[in-house]
N, C-alpha and C positions, 0 to 999 in steps of 0.2 A: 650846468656850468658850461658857461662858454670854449670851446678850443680854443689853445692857445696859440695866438697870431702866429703866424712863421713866416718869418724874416728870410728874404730867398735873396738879400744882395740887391744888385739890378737886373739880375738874370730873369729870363721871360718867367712867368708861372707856367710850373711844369703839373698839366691837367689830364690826369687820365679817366678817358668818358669811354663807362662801360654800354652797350646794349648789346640786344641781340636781336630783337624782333621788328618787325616793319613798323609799327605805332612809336617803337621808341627812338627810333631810325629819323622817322619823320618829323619827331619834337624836338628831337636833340640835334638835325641837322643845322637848322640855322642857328644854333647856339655854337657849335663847331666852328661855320663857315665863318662867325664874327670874329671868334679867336684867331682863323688863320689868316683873316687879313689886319690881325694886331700882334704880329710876330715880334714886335718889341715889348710886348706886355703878356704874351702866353706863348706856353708851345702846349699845342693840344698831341695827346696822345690815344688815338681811337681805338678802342680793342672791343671787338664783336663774336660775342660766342656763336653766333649764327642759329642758337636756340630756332628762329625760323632761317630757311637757307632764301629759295628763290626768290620771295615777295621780300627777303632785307636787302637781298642783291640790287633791284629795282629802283631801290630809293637813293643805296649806296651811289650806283649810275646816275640819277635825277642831278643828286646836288654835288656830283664830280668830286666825290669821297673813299680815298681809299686807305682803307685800315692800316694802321699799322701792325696788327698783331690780331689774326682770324682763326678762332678757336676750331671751328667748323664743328661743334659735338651735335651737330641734329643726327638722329638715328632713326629708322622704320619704326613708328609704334612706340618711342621710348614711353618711359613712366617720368611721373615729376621729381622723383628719388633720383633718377638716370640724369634727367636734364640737372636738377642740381650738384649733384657728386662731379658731373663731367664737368661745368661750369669753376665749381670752387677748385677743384686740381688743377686746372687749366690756367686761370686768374694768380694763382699761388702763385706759380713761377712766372708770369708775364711780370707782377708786383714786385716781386724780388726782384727781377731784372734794372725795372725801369724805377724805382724808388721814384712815383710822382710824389708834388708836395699837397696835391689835393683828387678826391676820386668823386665824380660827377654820376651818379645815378638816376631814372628820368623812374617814376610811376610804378606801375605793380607786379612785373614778370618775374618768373624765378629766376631770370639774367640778374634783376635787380634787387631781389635780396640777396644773391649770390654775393653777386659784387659789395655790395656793403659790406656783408660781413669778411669775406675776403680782406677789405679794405681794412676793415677793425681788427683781426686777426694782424695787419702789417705796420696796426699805428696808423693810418693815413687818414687825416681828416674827409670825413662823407659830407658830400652838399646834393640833398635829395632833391630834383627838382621834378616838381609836380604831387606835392608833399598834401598830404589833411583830408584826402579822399576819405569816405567812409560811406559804408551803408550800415554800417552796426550790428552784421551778421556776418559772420564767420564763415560762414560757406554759402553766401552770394554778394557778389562772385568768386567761384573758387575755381582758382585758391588765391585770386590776387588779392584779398580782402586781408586775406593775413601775411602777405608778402609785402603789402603798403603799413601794415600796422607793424612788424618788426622790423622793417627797413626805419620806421620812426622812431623805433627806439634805440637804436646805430648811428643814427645819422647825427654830424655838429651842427650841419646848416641846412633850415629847411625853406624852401620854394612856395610858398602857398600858392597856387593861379588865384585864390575869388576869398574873399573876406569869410564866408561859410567853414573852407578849408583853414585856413585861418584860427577858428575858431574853435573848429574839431580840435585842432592842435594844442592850444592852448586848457582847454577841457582837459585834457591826458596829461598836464602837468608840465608840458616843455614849454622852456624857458618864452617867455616874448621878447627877448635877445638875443634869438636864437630861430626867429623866424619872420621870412620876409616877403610880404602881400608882391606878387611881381606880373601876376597876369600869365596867361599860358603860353608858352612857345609855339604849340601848333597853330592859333593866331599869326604868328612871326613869319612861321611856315606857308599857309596859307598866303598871306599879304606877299611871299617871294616869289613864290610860284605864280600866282595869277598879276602878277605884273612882269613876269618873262612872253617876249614877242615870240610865244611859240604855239601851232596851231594843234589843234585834233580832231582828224579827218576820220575819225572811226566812222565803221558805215550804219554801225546802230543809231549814234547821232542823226545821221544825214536821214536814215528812214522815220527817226520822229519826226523831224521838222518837215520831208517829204509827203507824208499821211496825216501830219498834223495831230498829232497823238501825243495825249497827258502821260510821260513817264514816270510809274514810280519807280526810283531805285532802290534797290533793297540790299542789306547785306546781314548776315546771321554765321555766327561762328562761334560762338562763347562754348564753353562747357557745362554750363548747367543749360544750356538750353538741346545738348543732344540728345536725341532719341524721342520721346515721344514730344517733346514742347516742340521740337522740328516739325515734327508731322504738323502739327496743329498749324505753324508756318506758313505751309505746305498748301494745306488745304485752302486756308482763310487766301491764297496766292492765288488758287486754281478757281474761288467763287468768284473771285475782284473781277477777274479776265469775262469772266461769264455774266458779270452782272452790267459791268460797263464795257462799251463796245469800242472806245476812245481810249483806250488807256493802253500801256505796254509795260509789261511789266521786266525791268533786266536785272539782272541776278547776277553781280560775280561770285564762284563758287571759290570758298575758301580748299586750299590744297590738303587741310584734313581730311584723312580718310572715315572719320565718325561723320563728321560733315556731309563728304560729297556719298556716302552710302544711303540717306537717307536722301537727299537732296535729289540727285541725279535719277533714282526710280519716276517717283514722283512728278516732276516736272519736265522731264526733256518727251521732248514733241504735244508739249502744251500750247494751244493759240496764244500766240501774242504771251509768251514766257521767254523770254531770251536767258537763256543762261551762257554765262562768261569762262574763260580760265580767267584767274589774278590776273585786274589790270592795275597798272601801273599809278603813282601818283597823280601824275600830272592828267591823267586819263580818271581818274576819280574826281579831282576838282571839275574837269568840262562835265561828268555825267552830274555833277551835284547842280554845276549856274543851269542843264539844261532839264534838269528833272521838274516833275511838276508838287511832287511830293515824296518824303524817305521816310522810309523802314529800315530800321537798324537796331543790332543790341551791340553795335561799337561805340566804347565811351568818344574816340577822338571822331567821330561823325556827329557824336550830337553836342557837340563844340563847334566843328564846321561847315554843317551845311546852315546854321542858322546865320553866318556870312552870308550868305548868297539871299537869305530871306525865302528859305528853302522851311517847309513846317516838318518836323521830326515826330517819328512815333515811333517811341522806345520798347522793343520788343521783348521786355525782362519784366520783372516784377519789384525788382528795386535798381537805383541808379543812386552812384556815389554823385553824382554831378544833381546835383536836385537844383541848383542855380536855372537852370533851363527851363524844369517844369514851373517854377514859379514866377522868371520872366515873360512865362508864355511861348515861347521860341520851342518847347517837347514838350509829349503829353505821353507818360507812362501808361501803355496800353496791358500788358503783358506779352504772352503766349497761346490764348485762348482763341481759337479761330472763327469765334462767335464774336468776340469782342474785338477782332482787328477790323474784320471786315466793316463792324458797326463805327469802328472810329474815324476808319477809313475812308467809308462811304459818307458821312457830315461832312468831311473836308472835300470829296467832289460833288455834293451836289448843293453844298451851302457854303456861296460864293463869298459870306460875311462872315463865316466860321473859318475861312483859309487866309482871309485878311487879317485879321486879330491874329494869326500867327506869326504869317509871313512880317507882319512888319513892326514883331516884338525885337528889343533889342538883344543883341547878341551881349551876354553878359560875360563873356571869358578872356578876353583881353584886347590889346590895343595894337600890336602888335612889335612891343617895345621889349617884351618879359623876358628876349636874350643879354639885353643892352645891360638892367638890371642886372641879372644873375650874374655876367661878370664882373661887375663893380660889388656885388657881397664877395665875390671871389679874392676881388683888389684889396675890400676892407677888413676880411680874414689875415688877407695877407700883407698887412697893415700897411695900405699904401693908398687906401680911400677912403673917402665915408659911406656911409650905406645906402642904399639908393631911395632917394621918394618911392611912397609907396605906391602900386597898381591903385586909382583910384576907381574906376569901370569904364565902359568902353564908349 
């Protein structure tokens, strides 16, 4: 059943957009920034549990965002029990305060099941955006697998990015009046960022293009992949460098400590291994236009390096985004350090096998998907029609 429209007068819609982490930071930025230059039509209300602290502060900075209400519950080492409990105590009373007429949630963190149900516990219509992901296992990825699947079942209004998503949703029985194709915001985000007049003089850049050296860039953080799927990582990182003599390999290391323990042995004062602290957005999109190929098990990387016409190899064994593997743009390698290296190595030394990738199309959006999301917001709050759908990019 549909939420029932809510009639707010002519007063702005009053939006509170939960996140907490830098992936949701960065989706939901240009969604925010739309609202606050339509102050006759919303008033966004930004509440961040800081679930991650440094790497959300980062983005917060980027797109000159400052919360209104900063839970701050990141703790040494918490457990997912800790990050939820602190999240929903915290959300209770900010909710109570602010009675929004609608609660904006982005994708799979436990910020974002928090906040929904939080939301649902205060009556407050949920509009999931980035809604229908699935891998159909329960614990990969865990645990957003089942944070994305009961935020679905909370939610009034849901987001698809890609027709796939879409479809997942409709499969589980929610309504198709109740869910709307819009394309993904970090598209939105992406298209903001790399059309700002601003440079980046890292000096890692300057020595690729100085030595003339194929970078791969790499990134691995997930939690099914700690501990030994790392190593294997690890390894398959340490043979690339040793096999091709052209290449550079750069690493930002995620501020997990499960992460940088295995990470950090391993690779620091490896030839031509660069490893980073967390850089910043706007420092990910130059390393993604200047790399020659990426390594990642982040879902929002293998959305957006295949902008850049950047070839992705997905370092997991299943991926909710299968849109990419089948437009050719990612190729699900796993964890196995026999089979990165082998996937790897086709794409450097077979000049026809990196073109078929690089110049498949980017299937995740247009970068229109905030423009939409507010007009389902308008037509909730019955004062629009629904938006054309995301048609592909």
């Amino acid at each position: 059943m549909m939420p029932k429209k809510i009639m707010v007068s002519n007063e702005p819609i009053k939006t509170a957009v939960i996140f907490g982490t830098r992936p949701e930071a960065i989706k939901l930025a240009p969604l925010i920034r739309r609202m606050i230059d339509k102050p006759d039509r919303f008033q966004p209300i930004t509440i961040v549990t800081a679930q991650h602290r440094e790497m959300l502060d980062q983005v917060l900075e980027l797109f000159s965002i400052k919360p209104d209400h900063d839970l701050s519950i990141l703790r040494p080492r918490q457990t997912l029990a800790e990050i939820t409990v602190s999240a929903i105590s915290g959300l209770d009373s900010v909710l109570s305060k602010e009675k929004p007429d609608f609660v904006v949630v982005q994708g799979d963190t436990t910020t974002t099941f928090a906040g929904a149900l939080s939301a649902f516990y205060h009556k407050i219509p949920v509009a999931h955006v980035e809604a229908g992901l699935r891998t159909q296992d329960k614990s990969n990825p865990f645990p957003e697998e089942i944070n994305r699947r009961m935020t679905s079942v909370i939610a009034d209004a849901h987001c698809a990015p890609t027709e796939k998503a879409f479809q997942n949703l409709l499969a589980e029985g929610i309504g198709r009046d109740r869910i709307w194709l819009t394309g993904n915001t970090v598209i939105d985000a992406l298209k903001d960022v790399s059309g700002w007049n601003r440079k980046c003089d890292h000096p890692v850049l300057k020595r690729v293009a100085a030595e003339k050296l194929r970078m791969l860039f790499v990134t691995s953080h997930r939690r099914e992949n700690q501990g030994q799927p790392q190593e294997e990582i690890c390894c398959a990182l340490i043979e690339l460098v040793k096999t091709f003599r052209d290449i550079l390999v750069v690493f930002p290391v995620h501020l997990s400590p499960a992460v940088r323990d295995t990470v950090l042995p391993r690779l620091q004062g490896q030839d031509r291994i660069v490893l980073l602290e967390p850089i910043d957005y706007l420092e990910t999109i130059h390393f993604m236009k200047n790399s020659y190929l990426v390594l990642t098990d982040s879902g929002g990387i293998q959305e957006e390096a295949p902008g850049f016409g950047k070839p992705v190899l997905v370092l997991r064994t299943t991926t909710e985004r299968p849109e990419g593997i089948l437009a050719g743009t990612a190729r699900l390698v796993g964890t196995n350090a026999t089979q990165i290296v082998e996937e790897a190595s086709n794409l450097l030394c077979r000049p026809a096998s990196y073109r078929k990738m690089s110049h498949a199309t980017n299937p995740y959006g247009d970068g229109r998907a905030s423009e939409r999301i507010l007009q389902v917001l308008e037509h909730l709050a019955g004062r629009a029609a629904g938006p054309e759908p995301f048609t592909g990019a």
